[in-house]
C-alpha positions as CSV (number, residue, x, y, z in Angstrom):
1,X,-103.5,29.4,58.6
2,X,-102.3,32.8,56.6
3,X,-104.3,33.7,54.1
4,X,-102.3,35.8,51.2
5,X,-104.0,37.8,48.6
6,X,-102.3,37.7,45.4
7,X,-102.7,39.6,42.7
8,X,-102.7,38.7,39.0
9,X,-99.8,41.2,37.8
10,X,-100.4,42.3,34.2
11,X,-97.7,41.8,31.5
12,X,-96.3,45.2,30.2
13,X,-97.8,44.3,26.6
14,X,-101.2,44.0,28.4
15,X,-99.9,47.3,30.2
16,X,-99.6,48.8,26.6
17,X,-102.5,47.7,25.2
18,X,-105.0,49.0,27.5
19,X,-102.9,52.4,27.3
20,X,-103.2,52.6,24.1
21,X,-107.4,52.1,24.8
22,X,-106.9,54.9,27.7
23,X,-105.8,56.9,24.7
24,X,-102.6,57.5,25.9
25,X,-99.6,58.7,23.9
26,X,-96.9,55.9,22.7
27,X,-94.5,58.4,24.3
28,X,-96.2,57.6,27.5
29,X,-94.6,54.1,28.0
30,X,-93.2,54.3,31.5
31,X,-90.6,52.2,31.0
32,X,-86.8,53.0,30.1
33,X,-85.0,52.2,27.1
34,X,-82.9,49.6,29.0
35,X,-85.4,48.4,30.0
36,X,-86.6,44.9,28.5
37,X,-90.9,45.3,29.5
38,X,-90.5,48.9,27.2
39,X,-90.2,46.4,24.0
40,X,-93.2,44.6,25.1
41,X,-95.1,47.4,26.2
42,X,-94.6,49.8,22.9
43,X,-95.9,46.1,21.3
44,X,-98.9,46.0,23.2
45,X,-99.7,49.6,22.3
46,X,-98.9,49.0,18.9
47,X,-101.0,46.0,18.6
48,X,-104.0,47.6,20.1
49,X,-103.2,50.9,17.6
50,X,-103.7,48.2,14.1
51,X,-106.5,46.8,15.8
52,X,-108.4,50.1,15.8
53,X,-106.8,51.3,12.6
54,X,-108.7,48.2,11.0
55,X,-111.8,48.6,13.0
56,X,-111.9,52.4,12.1
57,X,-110.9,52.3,8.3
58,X,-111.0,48.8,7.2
59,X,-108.5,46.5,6.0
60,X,-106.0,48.1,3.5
């Protein structure tokens, strides 16, 4: 019997997210603009950017 490792790929919002808590740049999505995973990673990071805007200042 094989054994085969898998590994749990993340979703390019996750992707964004946790760039966004690297504190990378939204200009640092290393996707291109045809691609469709550059959409969901720019949400991720902006997701994880409101998050901390709340934490930091509050709600508005």
């Amino acid at each position: 019997m094989t054994v085969v490792a898998i590994e749990k790929s993340e979703s390019a919002f996750e992707e964004g997210v946790e760039a966004f808590g690297r504190g990378k740049s939204r200009d640092a999505c290393p996707y291109p603009a045809e691609d469709d995973r550059r959409r969901l990673w720019l949400e991720g990071w902006d997701k994880a950017k409101r998050a901390d805007d709340l934490y930091v200042d509050g709600p508005p």
